[in-house]
Backbone as CSV, one residue per row, in Angstrom:
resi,resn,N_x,N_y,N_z,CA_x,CA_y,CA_z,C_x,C_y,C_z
1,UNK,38.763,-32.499,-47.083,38.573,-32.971,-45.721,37.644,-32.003,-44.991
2,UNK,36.698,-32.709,-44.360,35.598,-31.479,-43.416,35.441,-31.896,-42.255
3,UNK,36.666,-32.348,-41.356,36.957,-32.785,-40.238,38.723,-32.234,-39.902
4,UNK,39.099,-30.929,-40.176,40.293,-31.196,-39.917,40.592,-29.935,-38.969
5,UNK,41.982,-30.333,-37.489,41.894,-29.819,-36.626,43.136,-28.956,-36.919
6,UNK,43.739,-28.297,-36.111,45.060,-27.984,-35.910,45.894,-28.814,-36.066
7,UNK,45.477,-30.032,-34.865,46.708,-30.617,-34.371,46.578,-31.807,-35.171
8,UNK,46.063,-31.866,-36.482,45.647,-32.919,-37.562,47.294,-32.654,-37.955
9,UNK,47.917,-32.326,-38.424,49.618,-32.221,-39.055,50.194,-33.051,-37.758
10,UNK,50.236,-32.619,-37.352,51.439,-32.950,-35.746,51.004,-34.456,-35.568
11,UNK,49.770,-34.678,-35.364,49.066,-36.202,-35.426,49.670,-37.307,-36.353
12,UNK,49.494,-36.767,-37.409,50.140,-37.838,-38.626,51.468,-37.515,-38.486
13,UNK,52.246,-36.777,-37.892,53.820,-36.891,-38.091,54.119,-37.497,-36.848
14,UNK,53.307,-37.801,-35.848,53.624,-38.813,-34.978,53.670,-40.197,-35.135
15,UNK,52.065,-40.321,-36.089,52.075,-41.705,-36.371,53.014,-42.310,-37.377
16,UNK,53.169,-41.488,-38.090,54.154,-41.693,-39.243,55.631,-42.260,-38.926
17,UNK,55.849,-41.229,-37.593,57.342,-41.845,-36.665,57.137,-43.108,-35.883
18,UNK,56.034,-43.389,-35.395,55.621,-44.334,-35.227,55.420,-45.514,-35.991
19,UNK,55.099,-45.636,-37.072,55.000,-46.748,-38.111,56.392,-46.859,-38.417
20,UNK,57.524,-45.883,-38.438,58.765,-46.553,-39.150,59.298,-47.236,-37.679
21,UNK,59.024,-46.403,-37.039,59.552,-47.414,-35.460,58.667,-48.276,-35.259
22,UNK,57.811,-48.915,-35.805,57.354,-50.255,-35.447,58.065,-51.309,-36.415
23,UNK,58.083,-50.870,-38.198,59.384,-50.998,-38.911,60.367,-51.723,-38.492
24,UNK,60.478,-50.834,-37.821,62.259,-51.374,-37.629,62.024,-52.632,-36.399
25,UNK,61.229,-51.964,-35.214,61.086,-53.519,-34.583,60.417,-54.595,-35.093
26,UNK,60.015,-54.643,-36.079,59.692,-55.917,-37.074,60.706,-56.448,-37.724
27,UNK,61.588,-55.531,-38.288,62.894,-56.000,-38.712,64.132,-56.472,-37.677
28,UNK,64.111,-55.802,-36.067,64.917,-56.152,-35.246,63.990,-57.758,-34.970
29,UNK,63.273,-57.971,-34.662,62.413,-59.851,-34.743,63.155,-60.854,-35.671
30,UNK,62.911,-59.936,-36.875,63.835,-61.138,-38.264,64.914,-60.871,-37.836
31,UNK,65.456,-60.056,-37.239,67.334,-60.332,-36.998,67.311,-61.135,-35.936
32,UNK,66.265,-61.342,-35.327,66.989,-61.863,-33.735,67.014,-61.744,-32.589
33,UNK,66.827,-59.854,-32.826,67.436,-59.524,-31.519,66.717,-59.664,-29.924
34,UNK,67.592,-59.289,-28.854,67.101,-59.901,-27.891,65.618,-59.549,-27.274
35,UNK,64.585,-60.264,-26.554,63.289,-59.768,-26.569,63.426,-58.443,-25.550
36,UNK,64.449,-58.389,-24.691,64.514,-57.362,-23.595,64.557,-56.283,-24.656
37,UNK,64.965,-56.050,-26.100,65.002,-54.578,-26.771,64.026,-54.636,-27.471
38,UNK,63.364,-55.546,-27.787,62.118,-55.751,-28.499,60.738,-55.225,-27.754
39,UNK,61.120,-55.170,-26.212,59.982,-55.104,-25.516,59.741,-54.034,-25.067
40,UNK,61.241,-53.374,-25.202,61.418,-51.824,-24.582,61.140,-51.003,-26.402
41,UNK,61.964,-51.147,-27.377,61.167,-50.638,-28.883,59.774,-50.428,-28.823
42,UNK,58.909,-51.929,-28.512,57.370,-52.045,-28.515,56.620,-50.778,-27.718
43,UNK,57.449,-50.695,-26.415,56.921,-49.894,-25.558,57.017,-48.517,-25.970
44,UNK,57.990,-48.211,-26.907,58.490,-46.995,-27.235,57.218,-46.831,-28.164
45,UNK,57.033,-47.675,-28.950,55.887,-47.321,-29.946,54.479,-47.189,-29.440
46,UNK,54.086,-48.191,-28.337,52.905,-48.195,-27.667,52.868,-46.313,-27.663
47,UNK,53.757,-46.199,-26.831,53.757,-45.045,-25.983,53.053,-43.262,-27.104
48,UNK,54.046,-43.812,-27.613,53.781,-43.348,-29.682,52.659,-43.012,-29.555
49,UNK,52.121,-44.064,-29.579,50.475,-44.288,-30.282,49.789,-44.023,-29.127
50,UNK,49.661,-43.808,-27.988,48.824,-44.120,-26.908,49.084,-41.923,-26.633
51,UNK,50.299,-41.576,-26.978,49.921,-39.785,-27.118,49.436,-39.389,-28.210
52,UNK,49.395,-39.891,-29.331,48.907,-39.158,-30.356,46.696,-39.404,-30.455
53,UNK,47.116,-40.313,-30.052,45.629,-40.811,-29.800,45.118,-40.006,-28.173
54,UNK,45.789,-39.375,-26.929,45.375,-38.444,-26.323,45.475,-37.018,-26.824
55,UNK,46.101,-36.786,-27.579,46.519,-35.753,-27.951,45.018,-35.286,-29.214
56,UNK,44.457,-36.224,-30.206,43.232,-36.455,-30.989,42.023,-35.947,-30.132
57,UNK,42.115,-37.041,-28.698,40.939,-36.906,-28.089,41.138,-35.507,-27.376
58,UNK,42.210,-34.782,-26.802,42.098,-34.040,-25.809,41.383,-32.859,-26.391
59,UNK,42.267,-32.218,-28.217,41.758,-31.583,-29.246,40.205,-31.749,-29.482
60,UNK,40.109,-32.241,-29.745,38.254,-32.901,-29.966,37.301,-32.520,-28.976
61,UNK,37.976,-32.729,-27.972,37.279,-32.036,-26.742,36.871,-30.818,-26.551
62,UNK,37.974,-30.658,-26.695,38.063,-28.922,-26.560,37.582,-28.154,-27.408
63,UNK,37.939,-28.483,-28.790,37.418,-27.651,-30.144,35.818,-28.092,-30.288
64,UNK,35.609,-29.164,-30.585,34.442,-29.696,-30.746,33.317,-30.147,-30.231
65,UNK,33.383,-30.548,-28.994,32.774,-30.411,-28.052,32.827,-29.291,-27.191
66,UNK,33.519,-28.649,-26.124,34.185,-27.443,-26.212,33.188,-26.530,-26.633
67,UNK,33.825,-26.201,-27.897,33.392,-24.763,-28.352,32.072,-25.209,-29.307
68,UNK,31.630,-26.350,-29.206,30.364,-26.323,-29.449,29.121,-26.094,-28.840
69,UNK,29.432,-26.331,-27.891,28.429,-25.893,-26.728,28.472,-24.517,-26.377
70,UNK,29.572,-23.883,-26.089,29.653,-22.377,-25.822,29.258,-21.799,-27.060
71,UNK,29.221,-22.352,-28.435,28.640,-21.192,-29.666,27.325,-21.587,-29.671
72,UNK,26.631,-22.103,-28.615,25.758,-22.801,-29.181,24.880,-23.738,-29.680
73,UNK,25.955,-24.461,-30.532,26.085,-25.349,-31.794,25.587,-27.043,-31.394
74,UNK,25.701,-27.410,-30.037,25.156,-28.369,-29.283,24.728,-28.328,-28.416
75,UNK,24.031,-29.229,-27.773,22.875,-29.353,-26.768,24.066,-29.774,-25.790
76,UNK,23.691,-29.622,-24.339,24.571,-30.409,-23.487,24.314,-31.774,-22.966
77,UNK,23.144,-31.806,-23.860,22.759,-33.342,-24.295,23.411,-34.315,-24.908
78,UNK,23.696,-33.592,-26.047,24.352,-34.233,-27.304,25.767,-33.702,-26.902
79,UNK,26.393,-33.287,-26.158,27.546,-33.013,-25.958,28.537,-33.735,-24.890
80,UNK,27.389,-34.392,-23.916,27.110,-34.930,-22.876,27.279,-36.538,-23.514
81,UNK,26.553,-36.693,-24.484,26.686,-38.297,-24.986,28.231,-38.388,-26.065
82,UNK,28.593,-37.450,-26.623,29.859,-37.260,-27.446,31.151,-37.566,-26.166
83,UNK,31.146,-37.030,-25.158,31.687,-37.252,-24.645,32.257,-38.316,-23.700
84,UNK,30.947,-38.937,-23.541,30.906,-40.662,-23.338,31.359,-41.525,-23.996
85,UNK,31.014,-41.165,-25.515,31.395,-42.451,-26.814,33.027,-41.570,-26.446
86,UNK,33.862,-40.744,-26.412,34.792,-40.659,-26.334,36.203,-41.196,-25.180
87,UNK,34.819,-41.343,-24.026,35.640,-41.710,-22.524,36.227,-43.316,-22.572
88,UNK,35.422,-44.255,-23.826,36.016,-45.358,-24.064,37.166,-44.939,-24.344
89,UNK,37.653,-44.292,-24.996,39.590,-44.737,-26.033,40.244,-43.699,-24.904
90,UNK,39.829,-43.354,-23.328,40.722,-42.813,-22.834,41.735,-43.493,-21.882
Protein backbone atom coordinates (compact mmCIF):
# COMPACT_ATOMS: atom_id res chain seq x y z
CA UNK A 1 0.00 0.00 0.00
CA UNK A 2 1.54 3.64 -0.87
CA UNK A 3 -1.34 5.54 0.45
CA UNK A 4 -1.53 4.61 4.03
CA UNK A 5 -2.35 7.00 7.01
CA UNK A 6 -2.42 6.54 10.71
CA UNK A 7 -5.86 6.62 11.06
CA UNK A 8 -6.07 3.89 8.04
CA UNK A 9 -6.53 0.92 11.11
CA UNK A 10 -9.18 2.83 13.14
CA UNK A 11 -11.01 3.57 9.62
CA UNK A 12 -11.54 -0.01 8.64
CA UNK A 13 -12.48 -1.04 12.22
CA UNK A 14 -15.20 1.39 11.96
CA UNK A 15 -16.40 0.34 8.77
CA UNK A 16 -16.11 -3.11 9.57
CA UNK A 17 -18.56 -2.34 12.78
CA UNK A 18 -20.47 -0.78 10.51
CA UNK A 19 -21.06 -3.47 7.87
CA UNK A 20 -22.03 -6.04 10.65
CA UNK A 21 -24.52 -3.36 11.90
CA UNK A 22 -25.96 -2.89 8.64
CA UNK A 23 -26.04 -6.96 8.83
CA UNK A 24 -28.03 -7.23 11.28
CA UNK A 25 -30.52 -4.45 10.10
CA UNK A 26 -30.94 -6.44 6.98
CA UNK A 27 -31.67 -9.34 8.98
CA UNK A 28 -33.99 -7.27 11.53
CA UNK A 29 -36.21 -6.40 7.72
CA UNK A 30 -36.46 -10.35 7.11
CA UNK A 31 -37.73 -10.69 10.68
CA UNK A 32 -40.13 -7.98 10.56
CA UNK A 33 -39.26 -5.81 12.82
CA UNK A 34 -40.87 -2.58 13.43
CA UNK A 35 -39.72 0.33 10.88
CA UNK A 36 -39.41 2.82 14.01
CA UNK A 37 -36.07 0.37 14.95
CA UNK A 38 -35.17 -0.05 11.53
CA UNK A 39 -34.94 3.64 11.07
CA UNK A 40 -33.20 4.42 14.24
CA UNK A 41 -30.42 1.02 13.40
CA UNK A 42 -30.17 2.80 9.75
CA UNK A 43 -29.38 5.99 11.42
CA UNK A 44 -26.98 4.36 13.72
CA UNK A 45 -25.11 3.13 10.68
CA UNK A 46 -25.51 6.30 8.53
CA UNK A 47 -23.93 7.98 11.39
CA UNK A 48 -21.08 5.07 11.22
CA UNK A 49 -20.27 5.87 7.93
CA UNK A 50 -20.78 9.59 7.71
CA UNK A 51 -17.58 9.73 10.84
CA UNK A 52 -15.37 7.50 9.41
CA UNK A 53 -15.61 9.15 6.10
CA UNK A 54 -14.93 12.75 8.20
CA UNK A 55 -12.54 11.32 10.06
CA UNK A 56 -10.58 10.04 6.18
CA UNK A 57 -11.15 13.52 4.99
CA UNK A 58 -10.16 15.52 8.11
CA UNK A 59 -6.65 13.15 8.14
CA UNK A 60 -6.02 13.87 4.45
CA UNK A 61 -6.17 17.28 5.10
CA UNK A 62 -4.00 17.67 7.44
CA UNK A 63 -1.28 15.09 6.55
CA UNK A 64 -1.51 15.53 2.92
CA UNK A 65 -2.48 18.50 2.02
CA UNK A 66 -1.34 20.02 5.27
CA UNK A 67 2.04 19.03 5.44
CA UNK A 68 2.43 19.16 1.89
CA UNK A 69 2.50 22.48 1.39
CA UNK A 70 4.54 23.38 4.51
CA UNK A 71 7.44 20.72 3.21
CA UNK A 72 7.10 22.15 0.21
CA UNK A 73 5.90 19.24 -1.67
CA UNK A 74 2.81 21.28 -3.28
CA UNK A 75 1.94 24.32 -4.86
CA UNK A 76 -0.91 26.20 -3.12
CA UNK A 77 -2.27 25.76 -6.36
CA UNK A 78 -2.47 22.25 -6.47
CA UNK A 79 -3.30 22.20 -2.89
CA UNK A 80 -5.91 24.72 -3.35
CA UNK A 81 -7.68 22.43 -6.11
CA UNK A 82 -7.16 19.05 -3.77
CA UNK A 83 -9.00 20.66 -1.49
CA UNK A 84 -12.00 21.50 -3.55
CA UNK A 85 -12.31 17.91 -5.15
CA UNK A 86 -12.41 17.13 -1.36
CA UNK A 87 -15.13 19.86 -0.13
CA UNK A 88 -17.67 17.65 -2.24
CA UNK A 89 -17.85 14.43 0.34
CA UNK A 90 -17.99 17.07 3.21
Amino acid sequence: MDHVHASHPEIIKRLRRAHGHLAGVIAMIEEGRPCVDLAQQLQAVESAIANAKRTLIEDHMEHCIGDGVADGGKSAKAALAEFKALAKYL
